[in-house]
C-alpha positions in Angstrom: 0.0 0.0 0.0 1.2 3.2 -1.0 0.8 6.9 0.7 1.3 10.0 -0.2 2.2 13.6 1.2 1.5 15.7 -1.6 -1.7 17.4 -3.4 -3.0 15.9 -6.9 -1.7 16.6 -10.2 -1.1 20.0 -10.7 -4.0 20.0 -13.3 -5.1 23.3 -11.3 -4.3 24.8 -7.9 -7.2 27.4 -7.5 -9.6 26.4 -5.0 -9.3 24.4 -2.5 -12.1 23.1 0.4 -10.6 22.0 3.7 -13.5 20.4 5.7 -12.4 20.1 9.8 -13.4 17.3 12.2 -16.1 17.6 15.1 -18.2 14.8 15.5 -21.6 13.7 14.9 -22.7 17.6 15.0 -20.1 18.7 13.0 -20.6 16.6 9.8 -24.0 17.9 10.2 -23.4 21.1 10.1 -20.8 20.8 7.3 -23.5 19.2 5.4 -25.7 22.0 5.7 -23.3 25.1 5.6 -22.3 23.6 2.0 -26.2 23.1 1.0 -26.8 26.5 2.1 -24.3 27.5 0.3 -25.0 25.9 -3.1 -28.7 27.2 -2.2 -27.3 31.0 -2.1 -26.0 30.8 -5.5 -22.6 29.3 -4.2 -21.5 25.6 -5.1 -17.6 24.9 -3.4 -18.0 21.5 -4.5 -16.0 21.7 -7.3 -13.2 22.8 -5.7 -9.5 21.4 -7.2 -8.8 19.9 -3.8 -10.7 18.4 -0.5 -8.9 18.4 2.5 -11.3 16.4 4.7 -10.2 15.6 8.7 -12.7 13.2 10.5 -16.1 14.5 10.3 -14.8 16.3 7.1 -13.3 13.3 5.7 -17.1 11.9 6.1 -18.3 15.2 4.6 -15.7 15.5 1.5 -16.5 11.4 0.3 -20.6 12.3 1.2 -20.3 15.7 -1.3 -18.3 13.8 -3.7 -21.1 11.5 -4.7 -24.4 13.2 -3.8 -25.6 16.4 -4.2 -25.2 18.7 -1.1 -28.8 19.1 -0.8 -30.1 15.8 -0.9 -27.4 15.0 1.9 -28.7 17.9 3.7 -32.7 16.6 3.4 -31.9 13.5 4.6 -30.2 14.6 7.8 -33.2 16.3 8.6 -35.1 13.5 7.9 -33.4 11.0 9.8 -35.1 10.0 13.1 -34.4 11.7 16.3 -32.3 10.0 19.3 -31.9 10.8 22.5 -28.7 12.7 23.2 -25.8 10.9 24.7 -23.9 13.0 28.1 -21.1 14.9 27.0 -17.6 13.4 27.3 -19.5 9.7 27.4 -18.0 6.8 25.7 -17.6 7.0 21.3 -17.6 4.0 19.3 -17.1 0.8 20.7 -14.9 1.0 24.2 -17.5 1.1 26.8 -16.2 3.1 30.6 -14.5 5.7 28.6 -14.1 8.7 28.7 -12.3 9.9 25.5 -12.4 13.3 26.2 -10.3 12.8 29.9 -8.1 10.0 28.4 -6.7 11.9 26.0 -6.7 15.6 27.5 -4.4 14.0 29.9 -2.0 12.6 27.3 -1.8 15.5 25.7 -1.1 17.3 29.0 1.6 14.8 29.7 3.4 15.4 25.9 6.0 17.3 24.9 5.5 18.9 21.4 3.1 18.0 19.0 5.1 14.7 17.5 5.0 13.2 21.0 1.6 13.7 21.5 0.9 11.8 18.3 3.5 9.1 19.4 1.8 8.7 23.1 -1.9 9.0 21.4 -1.3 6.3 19.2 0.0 3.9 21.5 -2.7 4.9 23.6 -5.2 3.5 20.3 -2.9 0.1 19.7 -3.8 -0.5 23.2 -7.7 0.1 22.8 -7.6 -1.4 19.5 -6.4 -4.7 21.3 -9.0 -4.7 24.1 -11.8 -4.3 21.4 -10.8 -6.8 19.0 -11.3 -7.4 14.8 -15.2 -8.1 15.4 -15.5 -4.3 16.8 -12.9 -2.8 14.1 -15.4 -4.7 11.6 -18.9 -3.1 13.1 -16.7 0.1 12.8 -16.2 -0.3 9.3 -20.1 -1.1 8.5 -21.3 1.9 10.4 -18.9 4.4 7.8 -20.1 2.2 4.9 -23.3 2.9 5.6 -22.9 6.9 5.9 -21.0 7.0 2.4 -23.1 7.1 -1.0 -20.7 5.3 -2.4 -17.7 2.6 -1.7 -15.5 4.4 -4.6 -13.0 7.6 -4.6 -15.1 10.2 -6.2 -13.6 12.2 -8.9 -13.3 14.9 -6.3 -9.7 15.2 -5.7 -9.2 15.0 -1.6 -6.8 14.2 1.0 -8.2 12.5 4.0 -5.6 12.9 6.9 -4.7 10.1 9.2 -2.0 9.4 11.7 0.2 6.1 11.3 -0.4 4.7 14.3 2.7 2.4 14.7 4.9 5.7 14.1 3.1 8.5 14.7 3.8 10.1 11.4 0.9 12.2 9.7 -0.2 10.6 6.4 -3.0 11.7 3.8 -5.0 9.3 1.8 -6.5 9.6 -1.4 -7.9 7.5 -4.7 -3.8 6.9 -5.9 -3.0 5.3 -2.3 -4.4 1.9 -2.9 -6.8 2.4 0.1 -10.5 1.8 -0.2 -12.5 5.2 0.5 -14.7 3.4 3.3 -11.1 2.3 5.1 -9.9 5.9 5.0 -12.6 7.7 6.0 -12.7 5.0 9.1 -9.3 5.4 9.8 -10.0 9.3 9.7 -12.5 9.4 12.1 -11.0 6.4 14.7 -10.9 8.5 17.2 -10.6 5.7 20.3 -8.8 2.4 18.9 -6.8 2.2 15.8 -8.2 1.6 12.5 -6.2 -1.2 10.6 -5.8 -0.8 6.9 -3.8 -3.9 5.8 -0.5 -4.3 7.6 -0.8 -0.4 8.8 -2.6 0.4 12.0 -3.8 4.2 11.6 -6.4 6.9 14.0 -7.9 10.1 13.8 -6.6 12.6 11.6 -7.1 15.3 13.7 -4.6 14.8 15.9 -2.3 15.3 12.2 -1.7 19.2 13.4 -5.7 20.2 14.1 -9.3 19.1 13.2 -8.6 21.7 10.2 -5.2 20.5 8.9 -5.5 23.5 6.4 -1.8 23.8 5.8 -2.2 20.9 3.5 -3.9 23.8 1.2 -1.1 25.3 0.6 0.1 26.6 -2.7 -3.7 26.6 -3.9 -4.6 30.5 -4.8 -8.0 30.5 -2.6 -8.3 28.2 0.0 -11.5 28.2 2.0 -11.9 26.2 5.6 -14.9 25.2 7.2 -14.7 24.7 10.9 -17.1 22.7 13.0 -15.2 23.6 16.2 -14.6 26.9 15.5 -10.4 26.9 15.0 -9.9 25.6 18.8 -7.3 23.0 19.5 -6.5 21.7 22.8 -3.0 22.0 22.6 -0.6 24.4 23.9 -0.2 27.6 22.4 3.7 27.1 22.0 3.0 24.5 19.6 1.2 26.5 17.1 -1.5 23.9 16.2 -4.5 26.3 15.8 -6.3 27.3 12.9 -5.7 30.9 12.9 -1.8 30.2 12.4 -2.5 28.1 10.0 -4.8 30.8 8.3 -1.3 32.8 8.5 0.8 30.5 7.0 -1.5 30.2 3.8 -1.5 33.9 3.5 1.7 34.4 4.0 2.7 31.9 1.3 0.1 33.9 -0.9 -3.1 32.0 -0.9 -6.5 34.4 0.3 -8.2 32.6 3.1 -11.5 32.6 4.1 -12.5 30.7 7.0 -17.0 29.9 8.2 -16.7 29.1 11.7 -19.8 28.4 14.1 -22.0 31.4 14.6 -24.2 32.0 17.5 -27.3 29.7 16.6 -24.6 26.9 15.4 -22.8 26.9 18.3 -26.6 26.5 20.1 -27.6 23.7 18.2 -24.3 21.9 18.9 -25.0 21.7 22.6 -22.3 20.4 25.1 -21.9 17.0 23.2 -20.4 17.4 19.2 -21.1 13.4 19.4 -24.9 13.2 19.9 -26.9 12.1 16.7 -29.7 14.3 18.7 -27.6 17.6 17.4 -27.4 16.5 13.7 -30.6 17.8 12.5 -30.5 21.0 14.1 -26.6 21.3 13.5 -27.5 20.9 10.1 -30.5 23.6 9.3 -28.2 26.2 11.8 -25.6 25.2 9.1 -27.5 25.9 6.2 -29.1 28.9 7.7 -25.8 30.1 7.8 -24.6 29.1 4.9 -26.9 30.9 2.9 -26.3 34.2 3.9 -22.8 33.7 3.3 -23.4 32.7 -0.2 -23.3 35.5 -1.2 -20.5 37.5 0.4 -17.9 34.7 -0.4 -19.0 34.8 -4.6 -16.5 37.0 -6.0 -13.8 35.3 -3.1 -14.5 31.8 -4.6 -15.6 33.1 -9.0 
């Protein structure tokens, strides 16, 4: 299996779309800031690169193979579920707390390379104590979220860590990695994700949930932000989304960022992980969205 580092073909480096983690809530609300937007008049989906993190990797293989809309309609038409408490168990390692366990790694690391290196052992370990039958049930439940089981012709990057080194990677159709496997091993947030021989998790702990500096070099770059730019890291390491914003400027690429507003942030709640927030994370979303349609035109034209 093969990997890769570096954006696609150099066909064109206009536009790109980075799409940032944040849960349950946050692919909901990516979902509907983008139909909002293609409902204002704006469509970003044909941007020349995806950079999708977690809930964004989710969001960038969902736009690539349905239409932003439809995606949105049916997350306000899926059933509602009782919300889940805040900081409670996700996916499959009942008693705990993910939020704890790994604020207290990260307290405990050095710089940002030795966070990833204690995080990921961290995951190996869960991984183990959940087993292949739980990895499996993982790998239906993204299946099942994705329109379809091939790379779109939307060119992305979907960022993982390499668990067994720590090392950042991005993913995309030339790696030799099925789009369900990536987008799992994006979004493994508690155990590892195994994708052959190669044990990966989460991509947002790459740099951020945003990991816009893979953008780089593109002329407009454009980040959506589920969680608003925060990191929980130290300031010293300069992890956060407004230095990232920097960088891109500074090596000549204009920058617009749609963070949360007010009602977004409301509909979220205290739990990004509760399927109870996805329908109205998604209509604060496209609320918001659509008014911005219009401001960002002549940014993204």
């Amino acid at each position: 299996m093969s990997t890769t580092s570096s954006s696609p073909s150099p066909r064109a480096r206009e536009r790109a779309l980075v799409l940032g983690g944040g849960g349950s809530a946050g692919n909901a609300w990516l979902i509907g800031v983008i139909a909002g937007l293609v409902d204002g008049g704006l469509d970003v989906t044909g941007a020349d690169l995806v950079v999708g993190t977690s809930a964004g990797a989710t969001t960038a293989a969902q736009i690539g193979g349905t239409n932003p809309s439809d995606l949105f309609a049916a997350v306000l038409a899926a059933p509602q579920r009782p919300p889940r408490p805040a900081g409670g168990p996700i996916r499959w390692v009942p008693g705990i707390n993910h939020l704890e366990r790994t604020n207290a790694i990260i307290a405990e690391s050095t710089d940002l390379a030795d966070m990833r290196r204690r995080i990921a052992a961290d995951a190996l370990e869960l991984a183990e104590a959940a087993g292949p039958e739980e990895e499996a049930r993982w790998r239906e439940i993204v299946a099942a979220r994705l329109p379809s089981r091939d790379w779109p012709a939307l060119p992305m990057l979907l960022t993982v860590v390499d668990a067994d080194t720590g090392e950042p990677v991005e993913l995309d159709r030339a790696s030799g990695v099925d789009l369900v496997d990536a987008v799992a091993a994006s979004c493994a947030g508690g155990p590892a994700y195994a994708i052959g021989e190669r044990r990966y998790i989460d991509g947002g702990y790459r740099r951020s949930s945003e990991n816009a500096d893979l953008a780089a070099g593109y002329e407009r770059v454009l980040v959506l932000s589920p969680l608003g730019g925060r990191v929980r890291h130290p300031a010293a390491w300069r992890t956060d989304l407004a230095t990232q914003v920097d960088e891109l400027r500074t090596g000549g690429s204009a920058v617009e960022t749609i963070l949360p507003d007010a009602d977004s942030r409301a509909a979220f709640g205290d739990n990004m992980m509760s399927l109870a927030a996805r329908g109205p994370a998604a209509q604060a979303g496209h609320d918001q969205g659509s008014r911005l349609a219009g401001q960002l035109a002549d940014f993204w034209s």
